[in-house]
mmCIF file of the N, C-alpha and C atoms, coordinates in Angstrom:
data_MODEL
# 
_entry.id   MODEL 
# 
loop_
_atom_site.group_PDB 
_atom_site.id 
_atom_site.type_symbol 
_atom_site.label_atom_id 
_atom_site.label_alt_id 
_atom_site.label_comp_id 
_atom_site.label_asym_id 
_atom_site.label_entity_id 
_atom_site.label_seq_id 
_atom_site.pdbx_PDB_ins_code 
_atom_site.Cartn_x 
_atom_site.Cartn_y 
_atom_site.Cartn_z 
_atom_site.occupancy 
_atom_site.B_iso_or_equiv 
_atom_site.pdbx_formal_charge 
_atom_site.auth_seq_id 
_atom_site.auth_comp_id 
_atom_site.auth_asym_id 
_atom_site.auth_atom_id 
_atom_site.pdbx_PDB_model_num 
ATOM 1   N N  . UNK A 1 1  ? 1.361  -0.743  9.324   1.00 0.00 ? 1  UNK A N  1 
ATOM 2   C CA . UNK A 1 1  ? 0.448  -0.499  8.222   1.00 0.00 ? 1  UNK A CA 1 
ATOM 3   C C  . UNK A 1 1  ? 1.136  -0.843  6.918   1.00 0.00 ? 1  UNK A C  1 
ATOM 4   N N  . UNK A 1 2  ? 0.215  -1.306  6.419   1.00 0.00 ? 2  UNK A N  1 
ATOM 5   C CA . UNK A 1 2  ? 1.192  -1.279  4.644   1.00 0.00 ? 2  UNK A CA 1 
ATOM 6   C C  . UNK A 1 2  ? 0.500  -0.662  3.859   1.00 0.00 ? 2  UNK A C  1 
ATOM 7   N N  . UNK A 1 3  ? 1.242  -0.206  2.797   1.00 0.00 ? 3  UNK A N  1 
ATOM 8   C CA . UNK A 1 3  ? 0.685  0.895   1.499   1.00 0.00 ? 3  UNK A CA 1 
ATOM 9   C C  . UNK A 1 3  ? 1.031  0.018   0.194   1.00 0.00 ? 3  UNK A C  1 
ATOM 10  N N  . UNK A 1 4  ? -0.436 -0.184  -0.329  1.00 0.00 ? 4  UNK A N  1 
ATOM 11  C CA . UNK A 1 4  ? -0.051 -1.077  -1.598  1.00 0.00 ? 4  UNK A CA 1 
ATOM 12  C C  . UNK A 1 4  ? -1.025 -0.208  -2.658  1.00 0.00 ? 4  UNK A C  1 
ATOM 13  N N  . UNK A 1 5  ? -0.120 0.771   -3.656  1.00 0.00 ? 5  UNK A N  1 
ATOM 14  C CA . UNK A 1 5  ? -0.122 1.203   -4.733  1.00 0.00 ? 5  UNK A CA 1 
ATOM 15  C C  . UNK A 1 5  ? 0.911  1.195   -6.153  1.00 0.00 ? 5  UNK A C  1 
ATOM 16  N N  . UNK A 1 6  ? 0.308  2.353   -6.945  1.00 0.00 ? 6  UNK A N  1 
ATOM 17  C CA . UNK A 1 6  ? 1.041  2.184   -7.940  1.00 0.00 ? 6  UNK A CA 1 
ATOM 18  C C  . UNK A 1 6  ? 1.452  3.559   -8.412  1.00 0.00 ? 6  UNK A C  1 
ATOM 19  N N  . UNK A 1 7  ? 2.787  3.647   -9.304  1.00 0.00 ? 7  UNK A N  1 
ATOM 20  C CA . UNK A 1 7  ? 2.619  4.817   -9.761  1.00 0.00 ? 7  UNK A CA 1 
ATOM 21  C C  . UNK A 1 7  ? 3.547  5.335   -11.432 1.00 0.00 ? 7  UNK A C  1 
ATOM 22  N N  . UNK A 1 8  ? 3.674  5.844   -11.789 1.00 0.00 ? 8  UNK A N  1 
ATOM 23  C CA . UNK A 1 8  ? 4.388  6.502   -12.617 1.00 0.00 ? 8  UNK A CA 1 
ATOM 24  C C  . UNK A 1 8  ? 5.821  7.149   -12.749 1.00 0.00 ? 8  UNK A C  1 
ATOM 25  N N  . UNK A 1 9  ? 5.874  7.022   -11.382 1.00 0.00 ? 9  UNK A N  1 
ATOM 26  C CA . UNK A 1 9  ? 7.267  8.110   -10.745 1.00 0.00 ? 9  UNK A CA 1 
ATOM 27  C C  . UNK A 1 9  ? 8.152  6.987   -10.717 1.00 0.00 ? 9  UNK A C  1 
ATOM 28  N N  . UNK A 1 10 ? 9.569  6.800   -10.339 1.00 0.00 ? 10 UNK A N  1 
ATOM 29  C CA . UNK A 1 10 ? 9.796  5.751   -9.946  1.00 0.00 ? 10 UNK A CA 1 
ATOM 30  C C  . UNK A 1 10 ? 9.976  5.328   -8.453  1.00 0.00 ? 10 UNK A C  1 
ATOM 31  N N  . UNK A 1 11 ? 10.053 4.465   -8.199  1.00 0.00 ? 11 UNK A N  1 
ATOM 32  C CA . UNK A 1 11 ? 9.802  3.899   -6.650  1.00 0.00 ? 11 UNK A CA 1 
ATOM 33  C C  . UNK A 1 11 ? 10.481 4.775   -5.174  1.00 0.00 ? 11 UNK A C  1 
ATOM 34  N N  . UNK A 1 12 ? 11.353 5.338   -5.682  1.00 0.00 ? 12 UNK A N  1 
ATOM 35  C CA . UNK A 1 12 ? 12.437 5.691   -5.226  1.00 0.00 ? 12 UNK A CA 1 
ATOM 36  C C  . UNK A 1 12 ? 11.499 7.659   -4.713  1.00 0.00 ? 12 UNK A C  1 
ATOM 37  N N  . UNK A 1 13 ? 11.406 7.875   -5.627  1.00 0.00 ? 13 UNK A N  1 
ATOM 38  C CA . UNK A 1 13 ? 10.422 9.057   -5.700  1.00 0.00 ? 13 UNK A CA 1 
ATOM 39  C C  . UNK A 1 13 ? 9.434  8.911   -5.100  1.00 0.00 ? 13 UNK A C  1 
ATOM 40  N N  . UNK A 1 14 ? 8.390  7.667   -5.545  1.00 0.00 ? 14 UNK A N  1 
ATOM 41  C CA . UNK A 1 14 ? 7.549  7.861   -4.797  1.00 0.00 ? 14 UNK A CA 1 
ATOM 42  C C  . UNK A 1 14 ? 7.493  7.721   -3.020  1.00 0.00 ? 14 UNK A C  1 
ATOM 43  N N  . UNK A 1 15 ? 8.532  6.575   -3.075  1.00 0.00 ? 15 UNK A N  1 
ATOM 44  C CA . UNK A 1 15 ? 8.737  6.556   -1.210  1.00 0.00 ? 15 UNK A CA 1 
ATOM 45  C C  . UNK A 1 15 ? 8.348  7.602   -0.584  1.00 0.00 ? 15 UNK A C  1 
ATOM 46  N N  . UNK A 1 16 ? 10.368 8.903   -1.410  1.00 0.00 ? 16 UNK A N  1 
ATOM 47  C CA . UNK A 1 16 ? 9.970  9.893   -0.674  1.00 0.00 ? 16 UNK A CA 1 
ATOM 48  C C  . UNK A 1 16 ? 9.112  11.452  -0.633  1.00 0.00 ? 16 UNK A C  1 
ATOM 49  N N  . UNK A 1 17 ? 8.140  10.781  -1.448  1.00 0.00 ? 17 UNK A N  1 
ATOM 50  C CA . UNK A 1 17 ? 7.146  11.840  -1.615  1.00 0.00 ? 17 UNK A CA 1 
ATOM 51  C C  . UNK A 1 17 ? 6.265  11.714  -0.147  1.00 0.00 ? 17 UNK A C  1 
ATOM 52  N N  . UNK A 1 18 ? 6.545  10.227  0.007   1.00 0.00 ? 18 UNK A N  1 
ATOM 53  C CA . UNK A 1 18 ? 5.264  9.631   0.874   1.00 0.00 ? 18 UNK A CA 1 
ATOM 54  C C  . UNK A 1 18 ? 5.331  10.145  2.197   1.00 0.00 ? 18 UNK A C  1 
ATOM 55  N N  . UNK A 1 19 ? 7.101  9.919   2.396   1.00 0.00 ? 19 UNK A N  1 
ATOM 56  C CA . UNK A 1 19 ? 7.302  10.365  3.379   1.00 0.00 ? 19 UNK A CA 1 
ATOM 57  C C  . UNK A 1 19 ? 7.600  11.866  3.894   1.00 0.00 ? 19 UNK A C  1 
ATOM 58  N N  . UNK A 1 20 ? 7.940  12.364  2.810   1.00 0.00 ? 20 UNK A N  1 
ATOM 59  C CA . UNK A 1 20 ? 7.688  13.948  3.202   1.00 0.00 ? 20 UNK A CA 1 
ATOM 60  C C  . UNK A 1 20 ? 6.054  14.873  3.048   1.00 0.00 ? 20 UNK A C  1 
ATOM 61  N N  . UNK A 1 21 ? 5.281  13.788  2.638   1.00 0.00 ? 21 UNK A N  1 
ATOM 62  C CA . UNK A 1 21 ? 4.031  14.156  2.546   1.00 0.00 ? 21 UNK A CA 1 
ATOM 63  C C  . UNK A 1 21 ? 3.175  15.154  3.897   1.00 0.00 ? 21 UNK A C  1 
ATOM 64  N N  . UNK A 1 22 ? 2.200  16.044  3.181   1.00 0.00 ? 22 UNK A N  1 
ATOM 65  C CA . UNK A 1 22 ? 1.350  16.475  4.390   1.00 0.00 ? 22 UNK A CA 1 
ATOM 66  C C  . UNK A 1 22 ? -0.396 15.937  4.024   1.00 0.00 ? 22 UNK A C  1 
ATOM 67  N N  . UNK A 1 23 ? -0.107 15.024  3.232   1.00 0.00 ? 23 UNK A N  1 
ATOM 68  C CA . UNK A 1 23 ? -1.570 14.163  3.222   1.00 0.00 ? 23 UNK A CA 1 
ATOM 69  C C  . UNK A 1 23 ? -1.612 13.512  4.341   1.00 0.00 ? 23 UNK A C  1 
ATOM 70  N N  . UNK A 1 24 ? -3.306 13.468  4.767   1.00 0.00 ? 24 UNK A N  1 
ATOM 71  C CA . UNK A 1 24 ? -3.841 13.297  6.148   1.00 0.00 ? 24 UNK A CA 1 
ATOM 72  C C  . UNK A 1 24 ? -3.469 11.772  5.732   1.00 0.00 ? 24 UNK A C  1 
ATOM 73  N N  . UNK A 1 25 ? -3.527 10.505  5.203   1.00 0.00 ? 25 UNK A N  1 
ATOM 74  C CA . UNK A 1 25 ? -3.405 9.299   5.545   1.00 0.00 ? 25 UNK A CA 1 
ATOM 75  C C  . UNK A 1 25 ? -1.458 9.079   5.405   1.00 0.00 ? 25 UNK A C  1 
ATOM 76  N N  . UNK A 1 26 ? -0.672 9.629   4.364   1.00 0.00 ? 26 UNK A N  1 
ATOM 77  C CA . UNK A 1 26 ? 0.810  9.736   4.753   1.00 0.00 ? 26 UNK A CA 1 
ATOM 78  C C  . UNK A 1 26 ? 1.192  9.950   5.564   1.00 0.00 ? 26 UNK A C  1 
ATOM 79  N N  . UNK A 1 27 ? 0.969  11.543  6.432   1.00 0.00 ? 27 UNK A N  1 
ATOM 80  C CA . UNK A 1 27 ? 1.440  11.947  7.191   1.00 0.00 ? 27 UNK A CA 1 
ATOM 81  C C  . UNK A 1 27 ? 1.300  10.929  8.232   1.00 0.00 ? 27 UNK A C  1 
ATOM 82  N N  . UNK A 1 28 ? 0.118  10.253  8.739   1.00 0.00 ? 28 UNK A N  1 
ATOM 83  C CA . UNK A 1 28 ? -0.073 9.414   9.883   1.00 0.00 ? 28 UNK A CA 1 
ATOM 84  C C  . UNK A 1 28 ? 0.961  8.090   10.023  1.00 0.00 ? 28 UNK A C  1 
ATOM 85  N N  . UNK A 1 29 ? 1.309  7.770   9.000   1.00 0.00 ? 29 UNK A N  1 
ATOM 86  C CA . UNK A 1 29 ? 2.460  6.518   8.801   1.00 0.00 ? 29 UNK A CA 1 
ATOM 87  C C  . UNK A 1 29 ? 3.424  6.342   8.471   1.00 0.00 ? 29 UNK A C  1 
ATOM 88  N N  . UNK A 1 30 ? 4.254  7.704   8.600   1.00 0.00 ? 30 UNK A N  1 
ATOM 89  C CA . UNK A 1 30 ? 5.279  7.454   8.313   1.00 0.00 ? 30 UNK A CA 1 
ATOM 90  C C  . UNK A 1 30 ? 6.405  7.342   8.791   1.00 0.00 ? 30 UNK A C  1 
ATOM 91  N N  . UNK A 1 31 ? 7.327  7.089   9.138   1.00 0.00 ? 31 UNK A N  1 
ATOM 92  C CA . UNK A 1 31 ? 8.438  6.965   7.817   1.00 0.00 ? 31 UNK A CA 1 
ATOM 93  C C  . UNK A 1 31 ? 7.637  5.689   7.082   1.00 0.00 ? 31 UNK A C  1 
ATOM 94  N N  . UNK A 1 32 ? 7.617  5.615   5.696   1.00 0.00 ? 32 UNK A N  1 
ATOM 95  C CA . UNK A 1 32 ? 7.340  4.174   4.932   1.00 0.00 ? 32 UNK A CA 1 
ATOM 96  C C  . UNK A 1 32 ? 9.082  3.648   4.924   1.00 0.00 ? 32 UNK A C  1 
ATOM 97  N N  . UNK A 1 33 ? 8.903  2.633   4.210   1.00 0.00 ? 33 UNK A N  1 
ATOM 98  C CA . UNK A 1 33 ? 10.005 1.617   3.894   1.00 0.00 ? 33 UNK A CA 1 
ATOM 99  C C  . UNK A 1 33 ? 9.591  0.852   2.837   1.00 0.00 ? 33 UNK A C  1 
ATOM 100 N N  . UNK A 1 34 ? 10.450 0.531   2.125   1.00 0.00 ? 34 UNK A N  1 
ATOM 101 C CA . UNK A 1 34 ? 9.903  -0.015  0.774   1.00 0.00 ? 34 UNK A CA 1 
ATOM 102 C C  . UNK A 1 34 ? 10.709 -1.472  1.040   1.00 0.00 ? 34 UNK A C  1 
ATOM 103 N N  . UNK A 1 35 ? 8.991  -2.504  1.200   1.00 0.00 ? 35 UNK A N  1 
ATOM 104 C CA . UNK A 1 35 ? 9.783  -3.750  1.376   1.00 0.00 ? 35 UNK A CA 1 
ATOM 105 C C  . UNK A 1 35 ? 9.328  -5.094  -0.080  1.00 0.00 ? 35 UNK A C  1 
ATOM 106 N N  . UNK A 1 36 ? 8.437  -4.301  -1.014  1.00 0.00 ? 36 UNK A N  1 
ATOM 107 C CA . UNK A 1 36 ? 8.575  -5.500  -2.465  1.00 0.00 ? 36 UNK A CA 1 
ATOM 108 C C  . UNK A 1 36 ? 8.101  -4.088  -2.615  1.00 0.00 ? 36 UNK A C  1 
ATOM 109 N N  . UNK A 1 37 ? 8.384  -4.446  -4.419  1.00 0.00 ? 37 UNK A N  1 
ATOM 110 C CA . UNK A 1 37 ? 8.070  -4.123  -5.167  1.00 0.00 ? 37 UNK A CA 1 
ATOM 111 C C  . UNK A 1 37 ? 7.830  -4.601  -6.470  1.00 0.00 ? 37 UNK A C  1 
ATOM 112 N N  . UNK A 1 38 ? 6.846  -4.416  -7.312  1.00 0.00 ? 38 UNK A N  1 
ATOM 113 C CA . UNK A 1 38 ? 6.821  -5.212  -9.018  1.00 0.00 ? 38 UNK A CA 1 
ATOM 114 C C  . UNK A 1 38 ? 6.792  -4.245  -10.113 1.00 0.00 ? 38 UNK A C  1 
ATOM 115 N N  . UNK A 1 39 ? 7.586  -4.534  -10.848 1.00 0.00 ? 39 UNK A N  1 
ATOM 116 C CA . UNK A 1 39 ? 7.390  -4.049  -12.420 1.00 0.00 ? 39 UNK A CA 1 
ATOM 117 C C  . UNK A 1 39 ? 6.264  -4.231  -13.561 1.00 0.00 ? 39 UNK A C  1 
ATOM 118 N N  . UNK A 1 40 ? 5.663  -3.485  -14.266 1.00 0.00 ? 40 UNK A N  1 
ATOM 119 C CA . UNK A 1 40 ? 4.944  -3.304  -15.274 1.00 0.00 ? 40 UNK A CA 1 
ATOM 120 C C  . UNK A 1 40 ? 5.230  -3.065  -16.579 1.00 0.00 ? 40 UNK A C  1 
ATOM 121 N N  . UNK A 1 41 ? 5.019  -3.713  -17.584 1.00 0.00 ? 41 UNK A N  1 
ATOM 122 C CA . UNK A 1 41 ? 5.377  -3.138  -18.909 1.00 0.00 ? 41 UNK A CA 1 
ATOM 123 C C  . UNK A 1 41 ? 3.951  -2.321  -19.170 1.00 0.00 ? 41 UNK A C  1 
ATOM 124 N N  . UNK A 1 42 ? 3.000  -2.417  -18.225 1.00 0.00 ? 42 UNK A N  1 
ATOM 125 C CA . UNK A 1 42 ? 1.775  -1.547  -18.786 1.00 0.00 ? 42 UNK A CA 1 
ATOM 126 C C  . UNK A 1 42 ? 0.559  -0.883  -17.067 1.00 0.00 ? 42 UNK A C  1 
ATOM 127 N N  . UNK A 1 43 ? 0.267  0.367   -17.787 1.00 0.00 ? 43 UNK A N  1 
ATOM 128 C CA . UNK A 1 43 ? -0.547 1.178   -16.688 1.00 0.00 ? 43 UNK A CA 1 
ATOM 129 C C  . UNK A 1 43 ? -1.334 -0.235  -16.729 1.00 0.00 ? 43 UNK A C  1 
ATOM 130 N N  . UNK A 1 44 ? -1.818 -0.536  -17.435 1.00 0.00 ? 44 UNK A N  1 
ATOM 131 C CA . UNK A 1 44 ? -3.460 -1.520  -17.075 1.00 0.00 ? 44 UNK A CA 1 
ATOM 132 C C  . UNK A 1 44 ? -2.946 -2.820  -16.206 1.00 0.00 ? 44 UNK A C  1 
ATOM 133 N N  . UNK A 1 45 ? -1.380 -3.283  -16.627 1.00 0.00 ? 45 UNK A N  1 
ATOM 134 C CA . UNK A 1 45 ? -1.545 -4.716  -15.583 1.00 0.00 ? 45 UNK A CA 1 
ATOM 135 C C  . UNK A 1 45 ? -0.912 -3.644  -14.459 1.00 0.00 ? 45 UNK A C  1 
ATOM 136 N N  . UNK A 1 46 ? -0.427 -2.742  -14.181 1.00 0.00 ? 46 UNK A N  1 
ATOM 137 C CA . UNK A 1 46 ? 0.504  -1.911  -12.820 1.00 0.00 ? 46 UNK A CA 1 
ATOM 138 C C  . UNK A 1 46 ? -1.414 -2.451  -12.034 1.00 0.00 ? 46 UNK A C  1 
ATOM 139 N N  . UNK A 1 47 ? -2.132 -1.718  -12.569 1.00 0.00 ? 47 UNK A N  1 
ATOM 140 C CA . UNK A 1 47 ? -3.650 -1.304  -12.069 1.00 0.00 ? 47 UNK A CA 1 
ATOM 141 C C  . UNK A 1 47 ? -4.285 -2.395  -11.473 1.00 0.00 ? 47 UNK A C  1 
ATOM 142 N N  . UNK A 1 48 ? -4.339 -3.518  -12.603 1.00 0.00 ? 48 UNK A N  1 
ATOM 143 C CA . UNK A 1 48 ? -5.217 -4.895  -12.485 1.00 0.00 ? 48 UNK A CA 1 
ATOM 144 C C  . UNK A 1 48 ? -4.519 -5.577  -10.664 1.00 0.00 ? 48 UNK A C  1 
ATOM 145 N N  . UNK A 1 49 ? -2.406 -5.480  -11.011 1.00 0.00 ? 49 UNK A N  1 
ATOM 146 C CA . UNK A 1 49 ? -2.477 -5.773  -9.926  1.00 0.00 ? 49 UNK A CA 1 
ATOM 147 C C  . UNK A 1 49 ? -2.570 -5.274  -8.772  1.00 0.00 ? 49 UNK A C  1 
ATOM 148 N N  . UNK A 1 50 ? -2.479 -3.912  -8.492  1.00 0.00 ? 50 UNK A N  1 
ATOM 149 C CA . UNK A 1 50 ? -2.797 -3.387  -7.317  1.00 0.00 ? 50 UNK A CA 1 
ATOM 150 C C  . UNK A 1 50 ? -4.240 -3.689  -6.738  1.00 0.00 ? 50 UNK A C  1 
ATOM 151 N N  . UNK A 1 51 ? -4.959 -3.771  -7.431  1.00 0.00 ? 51 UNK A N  1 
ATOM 152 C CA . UNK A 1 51 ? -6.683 -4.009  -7.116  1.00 0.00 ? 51 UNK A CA 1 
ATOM 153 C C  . UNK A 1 51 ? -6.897 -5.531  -6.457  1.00 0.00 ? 51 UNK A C  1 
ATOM 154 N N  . UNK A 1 52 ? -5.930 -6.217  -7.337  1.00 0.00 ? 52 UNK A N  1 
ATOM 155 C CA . UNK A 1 52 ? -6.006 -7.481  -6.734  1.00 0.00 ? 52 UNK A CA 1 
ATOM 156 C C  . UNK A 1 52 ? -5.442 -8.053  -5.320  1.00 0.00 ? 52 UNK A C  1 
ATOM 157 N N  . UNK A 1 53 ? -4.000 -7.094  -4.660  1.00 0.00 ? 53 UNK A N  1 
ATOM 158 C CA . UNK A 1 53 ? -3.293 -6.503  -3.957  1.00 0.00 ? 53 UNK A CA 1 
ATOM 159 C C  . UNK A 1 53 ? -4.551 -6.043  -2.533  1.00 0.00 ? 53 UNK A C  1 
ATOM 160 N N  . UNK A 1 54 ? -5.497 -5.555  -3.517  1.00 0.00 ? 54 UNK A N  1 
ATOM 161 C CA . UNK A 1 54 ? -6.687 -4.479  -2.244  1.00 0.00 ? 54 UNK A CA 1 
ATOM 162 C C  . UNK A 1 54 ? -7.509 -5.912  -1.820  1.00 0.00 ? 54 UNK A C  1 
ATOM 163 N N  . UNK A 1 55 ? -7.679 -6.850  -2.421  1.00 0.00 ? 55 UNK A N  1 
ATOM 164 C CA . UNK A 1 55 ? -8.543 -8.075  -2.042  1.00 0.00 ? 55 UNK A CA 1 
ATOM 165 C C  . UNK A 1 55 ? -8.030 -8.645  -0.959  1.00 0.00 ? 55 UNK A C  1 
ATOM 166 N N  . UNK A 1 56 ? -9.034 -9.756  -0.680  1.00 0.00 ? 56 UNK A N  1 
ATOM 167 C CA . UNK A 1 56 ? -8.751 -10.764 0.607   1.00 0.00 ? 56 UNK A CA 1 
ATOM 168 C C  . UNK A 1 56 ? -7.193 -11.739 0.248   1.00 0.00 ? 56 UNK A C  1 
ATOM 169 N N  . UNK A 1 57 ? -7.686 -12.438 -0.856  1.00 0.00 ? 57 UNK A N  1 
ATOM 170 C CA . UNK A 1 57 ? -6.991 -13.335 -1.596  1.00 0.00 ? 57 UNK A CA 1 
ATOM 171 C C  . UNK A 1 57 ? -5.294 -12.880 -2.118  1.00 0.00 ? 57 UNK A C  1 
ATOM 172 N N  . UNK A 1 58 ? -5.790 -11.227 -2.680  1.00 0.00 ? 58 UNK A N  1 
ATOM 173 C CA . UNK A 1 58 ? -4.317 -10.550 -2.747  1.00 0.00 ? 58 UNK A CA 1 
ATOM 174 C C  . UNK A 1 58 ? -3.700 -10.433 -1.741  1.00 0.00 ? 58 UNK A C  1 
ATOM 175 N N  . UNK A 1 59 ? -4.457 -10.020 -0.408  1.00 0.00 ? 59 UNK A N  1 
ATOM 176 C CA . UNK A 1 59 ? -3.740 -9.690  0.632   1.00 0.00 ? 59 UNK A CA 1 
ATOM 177 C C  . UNK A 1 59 ? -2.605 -11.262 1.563   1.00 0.00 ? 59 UNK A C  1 
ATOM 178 N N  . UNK A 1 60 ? -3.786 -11.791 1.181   1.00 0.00 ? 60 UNK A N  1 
ATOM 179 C CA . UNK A 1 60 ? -2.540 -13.276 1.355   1.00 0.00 ? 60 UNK A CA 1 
ATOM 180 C C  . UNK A 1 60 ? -1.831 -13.753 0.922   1.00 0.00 ? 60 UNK A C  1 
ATOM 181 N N  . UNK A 1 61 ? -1.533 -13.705 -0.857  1.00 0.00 ? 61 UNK A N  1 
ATOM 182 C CA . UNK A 1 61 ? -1.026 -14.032 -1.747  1.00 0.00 ? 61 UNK A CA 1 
ATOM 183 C C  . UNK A 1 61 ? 0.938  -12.536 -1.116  1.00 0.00 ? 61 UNK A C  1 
ATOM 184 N N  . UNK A 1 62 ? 0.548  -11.614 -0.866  1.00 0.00 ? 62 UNK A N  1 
ATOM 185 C CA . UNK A 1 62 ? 1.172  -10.841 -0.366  1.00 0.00 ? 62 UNK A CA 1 
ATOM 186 C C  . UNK A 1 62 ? 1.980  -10.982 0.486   1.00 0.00 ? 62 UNK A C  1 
ATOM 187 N N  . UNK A 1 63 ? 0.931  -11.358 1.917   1.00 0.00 ? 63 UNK A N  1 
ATOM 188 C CA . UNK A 1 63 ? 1.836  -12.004 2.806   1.00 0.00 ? 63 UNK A CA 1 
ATOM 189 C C  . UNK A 1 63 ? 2.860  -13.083 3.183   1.00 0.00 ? 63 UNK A C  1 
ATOM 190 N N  . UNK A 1 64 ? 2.047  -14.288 1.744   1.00 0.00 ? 64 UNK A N  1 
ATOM 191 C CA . UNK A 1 64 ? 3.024  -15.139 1.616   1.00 0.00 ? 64 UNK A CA 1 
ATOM 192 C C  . UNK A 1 64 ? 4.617  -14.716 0.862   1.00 0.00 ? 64 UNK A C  1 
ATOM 193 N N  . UNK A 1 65 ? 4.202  -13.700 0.216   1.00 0.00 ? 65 UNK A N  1 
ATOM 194 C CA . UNK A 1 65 ? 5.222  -12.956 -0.721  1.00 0.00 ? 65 UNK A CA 1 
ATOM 195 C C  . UNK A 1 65 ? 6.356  -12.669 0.469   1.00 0.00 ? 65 UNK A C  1 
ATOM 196 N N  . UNK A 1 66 ? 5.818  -11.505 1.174   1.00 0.00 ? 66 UNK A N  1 
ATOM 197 C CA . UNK A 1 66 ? 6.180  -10.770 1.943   1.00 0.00 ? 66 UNK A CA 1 
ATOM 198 C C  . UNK A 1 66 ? 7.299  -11.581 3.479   1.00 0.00 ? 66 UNK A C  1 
ATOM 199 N N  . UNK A 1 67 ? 6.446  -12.974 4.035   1.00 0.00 ? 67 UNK A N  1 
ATOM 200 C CA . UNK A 1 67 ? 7.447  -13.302 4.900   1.00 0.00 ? 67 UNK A CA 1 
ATOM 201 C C  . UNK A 1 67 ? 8.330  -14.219 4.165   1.00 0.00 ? 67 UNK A C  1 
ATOM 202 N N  . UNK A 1 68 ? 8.508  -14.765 2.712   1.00 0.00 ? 68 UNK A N  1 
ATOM 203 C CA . UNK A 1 68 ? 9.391  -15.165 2.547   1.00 0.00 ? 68 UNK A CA 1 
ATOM 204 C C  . UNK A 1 68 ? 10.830 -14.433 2.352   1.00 0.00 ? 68 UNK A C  1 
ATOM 205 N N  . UNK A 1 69 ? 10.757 -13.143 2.468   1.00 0.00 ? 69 UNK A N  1 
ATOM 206 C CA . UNK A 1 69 ? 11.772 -12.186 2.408   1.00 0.00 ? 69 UNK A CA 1 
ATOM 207 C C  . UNK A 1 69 ? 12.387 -11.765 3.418   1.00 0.00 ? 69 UNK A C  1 
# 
């Protein structure tokens, strides 16, 4: 499964929030692993790109991201 959000905390935090989580969709997947990540100088582009991230087009743009690593 992959988890593509955003947050405020830093990355590191949020992992292991995720993974010590007792939310019904965390709890089901975890341990996570943090395999990209991107920087924001602003909430609105963090936002714009996660949404784009939730699309068809993001989701490939992703994967191409993703197996070049």
């Amino acid at each position: 499964k992959r988890y593509v959000g955003m947050t405020s905390q830093t990355v590191e935090e949020k992992l292991r929030e995720h993974n010590y989580s007792t939310g019904k969709w965390t709890r089901g997947y975890t341990p996570f692993k943090l395999v990209y990540h991107e920087t924001f100088n602003t909430k609105f582009e963090a936002l714009r790109r996660e949404r784009f991230f939730k699309t068809g087009d993001g989701r490939r743009v992703l994967n191409r991201i993703l197996s070049r690593s």
